[in-house]
N, CA, C and O atoms as CSV, one atom per row, in Angstrom:
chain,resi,resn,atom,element,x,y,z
A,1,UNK,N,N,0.840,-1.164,0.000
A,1,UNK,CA,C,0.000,0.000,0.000
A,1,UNK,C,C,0.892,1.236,0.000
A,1,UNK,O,O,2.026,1.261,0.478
A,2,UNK,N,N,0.564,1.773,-0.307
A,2,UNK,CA,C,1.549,3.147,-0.827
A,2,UNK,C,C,0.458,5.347,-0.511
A,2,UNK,O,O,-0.691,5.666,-0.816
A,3,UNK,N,N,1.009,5.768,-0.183
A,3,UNK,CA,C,0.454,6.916,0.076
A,3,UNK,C,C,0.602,7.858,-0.798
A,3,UNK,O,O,1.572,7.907,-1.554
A,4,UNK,N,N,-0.198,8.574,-0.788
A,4,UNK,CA,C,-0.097,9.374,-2.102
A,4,UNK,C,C,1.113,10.639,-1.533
A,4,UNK,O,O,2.158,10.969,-2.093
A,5,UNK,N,N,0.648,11.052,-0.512
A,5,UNK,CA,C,1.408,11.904,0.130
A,5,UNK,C,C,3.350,11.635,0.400
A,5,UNK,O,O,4.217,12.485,0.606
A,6,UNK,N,N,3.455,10.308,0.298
A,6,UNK,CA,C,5.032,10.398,0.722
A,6,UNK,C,C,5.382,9.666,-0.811
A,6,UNK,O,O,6.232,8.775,-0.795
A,7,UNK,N,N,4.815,9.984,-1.980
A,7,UNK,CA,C,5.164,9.509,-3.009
A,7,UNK,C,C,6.212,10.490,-3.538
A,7,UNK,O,O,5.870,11.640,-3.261
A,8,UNK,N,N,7.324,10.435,-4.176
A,8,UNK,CA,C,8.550,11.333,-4.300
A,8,UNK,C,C,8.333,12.209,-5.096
A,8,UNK,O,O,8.866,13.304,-4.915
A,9,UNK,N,N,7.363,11.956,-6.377
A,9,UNK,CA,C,6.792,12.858,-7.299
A,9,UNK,C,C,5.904,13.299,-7.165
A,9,UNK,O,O,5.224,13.688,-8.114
A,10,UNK,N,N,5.502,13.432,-5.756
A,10,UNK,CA,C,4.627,14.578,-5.419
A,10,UNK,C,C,4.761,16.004,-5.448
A,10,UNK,O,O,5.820,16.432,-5.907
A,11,UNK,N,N,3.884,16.847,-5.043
A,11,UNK,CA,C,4.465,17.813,-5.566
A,11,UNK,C,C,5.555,18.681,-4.478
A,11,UNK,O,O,6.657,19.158,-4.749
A,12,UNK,N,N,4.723,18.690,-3.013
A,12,UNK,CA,C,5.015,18.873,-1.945
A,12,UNK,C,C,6.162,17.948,-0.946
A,12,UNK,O,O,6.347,18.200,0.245
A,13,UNK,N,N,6.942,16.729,-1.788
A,13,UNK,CA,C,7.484,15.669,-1.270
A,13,UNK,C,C,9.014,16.369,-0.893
A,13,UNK,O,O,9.670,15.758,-0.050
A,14,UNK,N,N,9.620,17.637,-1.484
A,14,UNK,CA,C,10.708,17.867,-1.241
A,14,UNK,C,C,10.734,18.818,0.324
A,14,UNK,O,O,11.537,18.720,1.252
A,15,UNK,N,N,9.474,19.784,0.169
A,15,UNK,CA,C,9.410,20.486,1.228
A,15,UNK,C,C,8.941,19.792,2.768
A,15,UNK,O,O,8.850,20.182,3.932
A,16,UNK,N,N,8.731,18.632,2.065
A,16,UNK,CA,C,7.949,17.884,3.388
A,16,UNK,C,C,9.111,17.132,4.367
A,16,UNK,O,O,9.130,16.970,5.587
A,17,UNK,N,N,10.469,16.579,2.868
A,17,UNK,CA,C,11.497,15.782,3.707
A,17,UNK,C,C,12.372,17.317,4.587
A,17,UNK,O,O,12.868,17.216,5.710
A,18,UNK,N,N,12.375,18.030,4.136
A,18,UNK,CA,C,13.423,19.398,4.344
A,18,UNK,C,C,12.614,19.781,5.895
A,18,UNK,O,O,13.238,20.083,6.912
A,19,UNK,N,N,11.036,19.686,5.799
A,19,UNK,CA,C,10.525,20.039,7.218
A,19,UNK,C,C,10.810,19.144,8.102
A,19,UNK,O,O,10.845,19.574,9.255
A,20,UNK,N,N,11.164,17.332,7.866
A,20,UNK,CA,C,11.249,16.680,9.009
A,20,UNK,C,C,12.780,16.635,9.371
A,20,UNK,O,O,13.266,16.364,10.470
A,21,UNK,N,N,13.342,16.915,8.364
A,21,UNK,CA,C,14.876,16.636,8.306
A,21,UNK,C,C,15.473,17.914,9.546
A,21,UNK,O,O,16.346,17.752,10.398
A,22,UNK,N,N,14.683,19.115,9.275
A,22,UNK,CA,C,14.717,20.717,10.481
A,22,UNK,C,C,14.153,20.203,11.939
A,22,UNK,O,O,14.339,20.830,12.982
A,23,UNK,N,N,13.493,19.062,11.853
A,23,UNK,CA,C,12.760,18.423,13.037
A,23,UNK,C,C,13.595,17.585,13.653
A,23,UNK,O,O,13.978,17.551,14.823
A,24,UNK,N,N,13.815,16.962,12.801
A,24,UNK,CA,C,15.289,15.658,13.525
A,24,UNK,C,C,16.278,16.344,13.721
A,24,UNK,O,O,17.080,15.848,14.512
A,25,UNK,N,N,16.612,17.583,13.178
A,25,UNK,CA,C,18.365,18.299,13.511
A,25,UNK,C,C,17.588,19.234,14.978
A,25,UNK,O,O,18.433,19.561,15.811
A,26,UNK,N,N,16.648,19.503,15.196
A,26,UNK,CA,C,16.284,20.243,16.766
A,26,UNK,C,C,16.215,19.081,17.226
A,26,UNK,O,O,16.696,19.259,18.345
A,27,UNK,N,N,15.907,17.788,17.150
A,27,UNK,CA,C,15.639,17.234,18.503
A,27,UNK,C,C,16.643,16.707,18.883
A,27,UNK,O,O,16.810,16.399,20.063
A,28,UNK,N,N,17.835,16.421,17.604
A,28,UNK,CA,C,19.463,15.811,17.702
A,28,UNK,C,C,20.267,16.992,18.604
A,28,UNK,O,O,21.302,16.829,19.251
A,29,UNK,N,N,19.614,18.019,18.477
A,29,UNK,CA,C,20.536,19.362,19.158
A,29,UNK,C,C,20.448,19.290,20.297
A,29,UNK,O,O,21.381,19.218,21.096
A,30,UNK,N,N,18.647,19.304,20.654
A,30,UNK,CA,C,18.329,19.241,22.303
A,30,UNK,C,C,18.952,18.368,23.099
A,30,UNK,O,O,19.574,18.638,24.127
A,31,UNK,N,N,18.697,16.816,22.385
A,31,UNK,CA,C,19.361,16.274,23.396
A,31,UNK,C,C,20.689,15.275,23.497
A,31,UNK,O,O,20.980,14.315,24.211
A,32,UNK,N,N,21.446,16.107,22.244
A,32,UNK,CA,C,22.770,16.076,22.623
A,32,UNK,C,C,22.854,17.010,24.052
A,32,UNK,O,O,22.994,16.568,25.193
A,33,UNK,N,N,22.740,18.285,23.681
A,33,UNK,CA,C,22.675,18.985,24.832
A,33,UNK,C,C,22.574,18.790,26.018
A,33,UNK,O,O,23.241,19.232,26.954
A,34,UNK,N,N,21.501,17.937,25.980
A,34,UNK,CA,C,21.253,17.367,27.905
A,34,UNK,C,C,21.526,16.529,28.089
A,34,UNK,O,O,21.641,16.219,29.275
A,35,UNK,N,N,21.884,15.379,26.861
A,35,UNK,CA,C,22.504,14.075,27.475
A,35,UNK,C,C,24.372,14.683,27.692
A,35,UNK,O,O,24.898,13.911,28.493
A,36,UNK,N,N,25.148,15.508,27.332
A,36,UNK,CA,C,26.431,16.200,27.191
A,36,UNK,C,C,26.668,17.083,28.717
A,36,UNK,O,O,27.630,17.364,29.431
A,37,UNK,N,N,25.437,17.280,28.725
A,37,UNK,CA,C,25.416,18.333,30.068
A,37,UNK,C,C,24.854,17.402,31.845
A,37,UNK,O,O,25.091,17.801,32.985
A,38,UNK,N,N,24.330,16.525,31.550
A,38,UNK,CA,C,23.739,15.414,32.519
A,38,UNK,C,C,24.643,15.122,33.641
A,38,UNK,O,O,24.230,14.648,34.698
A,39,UNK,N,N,25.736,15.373,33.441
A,39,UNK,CA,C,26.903,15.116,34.361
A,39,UNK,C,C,26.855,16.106,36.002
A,39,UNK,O,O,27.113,15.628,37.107
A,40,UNK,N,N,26.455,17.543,35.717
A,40,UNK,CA,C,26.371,18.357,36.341
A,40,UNK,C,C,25.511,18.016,37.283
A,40,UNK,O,O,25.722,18.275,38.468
A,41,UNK,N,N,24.203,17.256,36.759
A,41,UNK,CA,C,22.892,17.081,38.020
A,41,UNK,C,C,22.852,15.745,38.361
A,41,UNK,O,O,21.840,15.101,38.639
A,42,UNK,N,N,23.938,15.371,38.330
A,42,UNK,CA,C,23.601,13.577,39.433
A,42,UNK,C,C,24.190,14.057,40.136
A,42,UNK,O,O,24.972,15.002,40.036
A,43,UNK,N,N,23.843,13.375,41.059
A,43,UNK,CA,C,23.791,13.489,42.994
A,43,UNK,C,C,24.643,12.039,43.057
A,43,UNK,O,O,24.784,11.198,42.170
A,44,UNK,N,N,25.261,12.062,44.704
A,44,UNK,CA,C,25.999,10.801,44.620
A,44,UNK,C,C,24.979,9.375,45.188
A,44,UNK,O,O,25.341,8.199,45.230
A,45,UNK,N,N,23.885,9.842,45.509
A,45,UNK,CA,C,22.931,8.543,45.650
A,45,UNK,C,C,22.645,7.754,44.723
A,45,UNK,O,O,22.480,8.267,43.617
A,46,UNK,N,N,22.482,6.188,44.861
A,46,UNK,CA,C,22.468,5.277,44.000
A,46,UNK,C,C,21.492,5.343,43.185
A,46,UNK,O,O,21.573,4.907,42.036
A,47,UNK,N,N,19.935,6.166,43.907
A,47,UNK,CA,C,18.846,6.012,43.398
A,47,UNK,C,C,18.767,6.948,41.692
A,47,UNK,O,O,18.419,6.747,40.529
A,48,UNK,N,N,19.372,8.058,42.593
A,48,UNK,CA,C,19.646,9.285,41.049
A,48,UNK,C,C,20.595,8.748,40.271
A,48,UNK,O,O,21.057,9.289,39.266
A,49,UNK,N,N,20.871,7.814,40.655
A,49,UNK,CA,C,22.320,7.258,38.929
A,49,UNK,C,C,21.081,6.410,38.124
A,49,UNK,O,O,20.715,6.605,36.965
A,50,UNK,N,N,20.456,5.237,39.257
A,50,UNK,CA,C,19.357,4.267,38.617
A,50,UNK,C,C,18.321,5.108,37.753
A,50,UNK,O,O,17.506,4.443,37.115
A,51,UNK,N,N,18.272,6.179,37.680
A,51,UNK,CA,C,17.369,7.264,36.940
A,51,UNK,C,C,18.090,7.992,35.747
A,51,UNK,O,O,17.822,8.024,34.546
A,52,UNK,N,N,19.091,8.563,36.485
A,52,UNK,CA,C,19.965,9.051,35.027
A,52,UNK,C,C,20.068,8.087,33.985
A,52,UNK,O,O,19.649,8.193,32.832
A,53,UNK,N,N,20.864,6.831,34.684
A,53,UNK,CA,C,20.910,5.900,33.744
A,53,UNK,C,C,19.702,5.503,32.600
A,53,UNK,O,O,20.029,5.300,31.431
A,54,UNK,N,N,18.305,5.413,33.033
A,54,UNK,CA,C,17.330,5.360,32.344
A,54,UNK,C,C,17.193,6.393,31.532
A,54,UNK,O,O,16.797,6.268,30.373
A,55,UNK,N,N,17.489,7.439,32.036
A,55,UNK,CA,C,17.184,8.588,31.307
A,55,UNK,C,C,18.418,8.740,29.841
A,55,UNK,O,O,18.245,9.087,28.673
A,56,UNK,N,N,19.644,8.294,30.606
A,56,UNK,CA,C,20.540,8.402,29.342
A,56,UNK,C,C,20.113,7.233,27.939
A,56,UNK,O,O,20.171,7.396,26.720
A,57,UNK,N,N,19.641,5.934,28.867
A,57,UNK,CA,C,19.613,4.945,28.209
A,57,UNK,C,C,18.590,5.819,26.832
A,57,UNK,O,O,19.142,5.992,25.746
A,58,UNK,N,N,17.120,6.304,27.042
A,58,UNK,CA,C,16.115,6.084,26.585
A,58,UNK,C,C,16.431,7.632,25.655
A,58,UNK,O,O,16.123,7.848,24.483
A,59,UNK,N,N,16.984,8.361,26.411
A,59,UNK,CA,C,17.742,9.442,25.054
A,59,UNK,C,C,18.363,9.272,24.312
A,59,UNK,O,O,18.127,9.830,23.240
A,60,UNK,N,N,19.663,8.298,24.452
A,60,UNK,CA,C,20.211,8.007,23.483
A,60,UNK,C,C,19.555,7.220,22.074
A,60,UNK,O,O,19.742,7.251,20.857
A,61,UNK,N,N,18.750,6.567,22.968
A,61,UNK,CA,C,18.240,5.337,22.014
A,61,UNK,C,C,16.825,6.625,20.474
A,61,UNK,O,O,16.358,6.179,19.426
A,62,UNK,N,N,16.681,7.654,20.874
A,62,UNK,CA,C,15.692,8.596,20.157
A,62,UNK,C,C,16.993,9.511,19.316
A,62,UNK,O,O,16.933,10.074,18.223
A,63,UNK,N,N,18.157,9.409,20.287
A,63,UNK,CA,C,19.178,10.166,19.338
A,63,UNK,C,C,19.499,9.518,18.204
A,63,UNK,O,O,19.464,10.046,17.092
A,64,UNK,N,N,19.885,8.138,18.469
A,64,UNK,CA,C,20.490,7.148,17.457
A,64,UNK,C,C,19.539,7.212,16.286
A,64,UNK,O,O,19.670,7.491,15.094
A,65,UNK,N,N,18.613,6.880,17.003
A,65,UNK,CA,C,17.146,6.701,15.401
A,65,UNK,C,C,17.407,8.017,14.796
A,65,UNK,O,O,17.891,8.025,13.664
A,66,UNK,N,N,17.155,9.133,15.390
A,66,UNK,CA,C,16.844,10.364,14.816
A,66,UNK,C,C,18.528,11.085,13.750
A,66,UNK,O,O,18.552,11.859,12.793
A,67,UNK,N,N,19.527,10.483,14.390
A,67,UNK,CA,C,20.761,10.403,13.361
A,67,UNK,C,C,20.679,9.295,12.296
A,67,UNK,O,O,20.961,9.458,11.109
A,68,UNK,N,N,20.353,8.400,12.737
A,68,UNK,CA,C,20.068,7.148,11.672
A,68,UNK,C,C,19.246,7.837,10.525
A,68,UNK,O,O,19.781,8.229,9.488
A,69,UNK,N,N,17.750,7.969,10.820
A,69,UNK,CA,C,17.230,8.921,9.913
A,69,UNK,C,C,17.756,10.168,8.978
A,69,UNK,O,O,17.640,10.239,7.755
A,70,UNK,N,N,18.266,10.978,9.715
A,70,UNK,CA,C,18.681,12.214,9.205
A,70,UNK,C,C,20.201,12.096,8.251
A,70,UNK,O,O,20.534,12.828,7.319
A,71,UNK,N,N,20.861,11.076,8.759
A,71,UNK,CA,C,22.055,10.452,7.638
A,71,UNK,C,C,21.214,9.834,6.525
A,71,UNK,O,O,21.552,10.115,5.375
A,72,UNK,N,N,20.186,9.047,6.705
A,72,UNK,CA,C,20.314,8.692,5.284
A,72,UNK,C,C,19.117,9.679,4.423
A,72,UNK,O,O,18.917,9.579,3.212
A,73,UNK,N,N,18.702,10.225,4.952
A,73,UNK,CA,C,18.289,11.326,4.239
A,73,UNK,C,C,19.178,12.528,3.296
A,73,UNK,O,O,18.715,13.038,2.275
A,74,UNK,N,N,20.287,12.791,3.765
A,74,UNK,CA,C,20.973,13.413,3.144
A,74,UNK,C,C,21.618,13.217,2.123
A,74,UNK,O,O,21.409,12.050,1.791
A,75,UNK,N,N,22.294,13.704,1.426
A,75,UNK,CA,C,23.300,13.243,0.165
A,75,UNK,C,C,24.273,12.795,0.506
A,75,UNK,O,O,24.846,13.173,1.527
A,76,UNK,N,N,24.820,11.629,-0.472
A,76,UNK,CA,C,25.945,11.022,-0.128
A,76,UNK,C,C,27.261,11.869,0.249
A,76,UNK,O,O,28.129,11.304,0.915
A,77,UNK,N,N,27.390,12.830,-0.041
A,77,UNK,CA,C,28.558,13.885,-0.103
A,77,UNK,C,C,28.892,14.044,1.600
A,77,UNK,O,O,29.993,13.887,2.128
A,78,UNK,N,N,27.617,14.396,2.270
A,78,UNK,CA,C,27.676,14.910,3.731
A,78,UNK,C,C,27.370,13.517,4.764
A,78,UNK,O,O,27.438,13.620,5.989
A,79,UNK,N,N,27.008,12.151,4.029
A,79,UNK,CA,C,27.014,10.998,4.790
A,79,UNK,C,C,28.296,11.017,5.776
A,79,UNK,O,O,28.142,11.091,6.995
A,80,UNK,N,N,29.291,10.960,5.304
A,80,UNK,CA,C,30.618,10.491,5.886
A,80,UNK,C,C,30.750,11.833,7.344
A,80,UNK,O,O,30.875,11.623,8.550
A,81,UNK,N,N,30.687,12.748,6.827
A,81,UNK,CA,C,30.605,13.833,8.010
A,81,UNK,C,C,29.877,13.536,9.082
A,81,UNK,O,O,30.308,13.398,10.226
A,82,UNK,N,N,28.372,13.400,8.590
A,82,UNK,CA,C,27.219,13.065,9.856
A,82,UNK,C,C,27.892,12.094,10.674
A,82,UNK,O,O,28.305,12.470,11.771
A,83,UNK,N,N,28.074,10.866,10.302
A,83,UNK,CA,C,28.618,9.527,10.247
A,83,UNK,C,C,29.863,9.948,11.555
A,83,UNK,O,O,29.924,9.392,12.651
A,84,UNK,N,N,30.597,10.851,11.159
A,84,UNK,CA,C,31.755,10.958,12.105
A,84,UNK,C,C,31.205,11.860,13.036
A,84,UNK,O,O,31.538,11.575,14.186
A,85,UNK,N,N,30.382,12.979,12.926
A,85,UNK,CA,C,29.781,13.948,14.255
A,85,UNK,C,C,28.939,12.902,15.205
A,85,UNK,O,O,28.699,12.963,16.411
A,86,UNK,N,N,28.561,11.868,14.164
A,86,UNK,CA,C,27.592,11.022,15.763
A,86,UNK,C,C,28.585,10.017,16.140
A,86,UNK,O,O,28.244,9.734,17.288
A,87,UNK,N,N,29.478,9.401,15.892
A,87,UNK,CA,C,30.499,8.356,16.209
A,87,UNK,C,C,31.053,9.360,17.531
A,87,UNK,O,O,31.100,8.844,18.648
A,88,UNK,N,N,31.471,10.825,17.350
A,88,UNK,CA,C,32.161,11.459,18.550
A,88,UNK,C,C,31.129,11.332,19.612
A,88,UNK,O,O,31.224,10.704,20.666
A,89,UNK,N,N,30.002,12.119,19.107
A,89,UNK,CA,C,29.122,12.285,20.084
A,89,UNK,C,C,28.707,11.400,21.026
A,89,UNK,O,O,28.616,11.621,22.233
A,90,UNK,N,N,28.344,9.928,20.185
A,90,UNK,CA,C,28.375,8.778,21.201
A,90,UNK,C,C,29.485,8.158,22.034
A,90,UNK,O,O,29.437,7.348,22.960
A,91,UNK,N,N,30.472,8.756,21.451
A,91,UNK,CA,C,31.626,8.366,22.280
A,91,UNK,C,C,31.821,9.134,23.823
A,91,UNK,O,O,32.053,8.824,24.991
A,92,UNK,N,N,31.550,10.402,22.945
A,92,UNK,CA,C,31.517,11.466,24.455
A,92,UNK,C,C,30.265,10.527,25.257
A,92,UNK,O,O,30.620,9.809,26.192
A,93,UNK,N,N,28.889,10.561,24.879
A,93,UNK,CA,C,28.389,10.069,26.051
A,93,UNK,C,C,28.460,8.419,26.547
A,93,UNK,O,O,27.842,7.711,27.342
A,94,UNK,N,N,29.293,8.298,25.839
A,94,UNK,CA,C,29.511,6.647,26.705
A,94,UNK,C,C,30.446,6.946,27.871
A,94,UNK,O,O,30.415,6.221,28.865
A,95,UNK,N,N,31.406,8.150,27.777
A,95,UNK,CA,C,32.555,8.674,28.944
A,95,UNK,C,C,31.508,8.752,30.064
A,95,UNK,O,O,31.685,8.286,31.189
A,96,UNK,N,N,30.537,9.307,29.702
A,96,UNK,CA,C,29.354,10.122,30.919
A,96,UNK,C,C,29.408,8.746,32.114
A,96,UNK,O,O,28.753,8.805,33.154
């Protein structure tokens, strides 16, 4: 089954990937941001790590998709770039 709306020769199909593609680069921004910055607000109780931890777990896992997405959306030219900005990024938060 196929939609008329996400058909490529539509007419509206270029402005539509360019609006989600502006959607996935804010939500890749936000929460790089707070998963990068997360360090500052744990407390040394076990209970607030058992929470961060969830919290890092379940951000990362919306970051990954939302880079997954947004790489292969792009042109092959800027693949390899994306490709290396999220390889750092996950690296930084695996240090966390």
């Amino acid at each position: 089954m196929t939609y008329p709306c996400f058909q490529e020769d539509h007419p509206g199909h270029d402005k539509m990937v360019d609006m989600q593609s502006k959607g996935i680069a804010s939500r890749i921004k936000k929460c790089a941001y707070e998963l990068l910055s997360i360090g500052s607000d744990l407390m040394d109780d076990a209970y607030s790590w058992d929470l961060k931890g969830r919290d890092i777990r379940l951000k990362s896992m919306f970051l990954y998709c939302d880079l997954s997405q947004l790489i292969s959306n792009v042109p092959k030219d800027q693949k390899k770039a994306l490709t290396e900005v999220g390889n750092k990024l996950f690296s930084s938060i695996e240090e966390l």
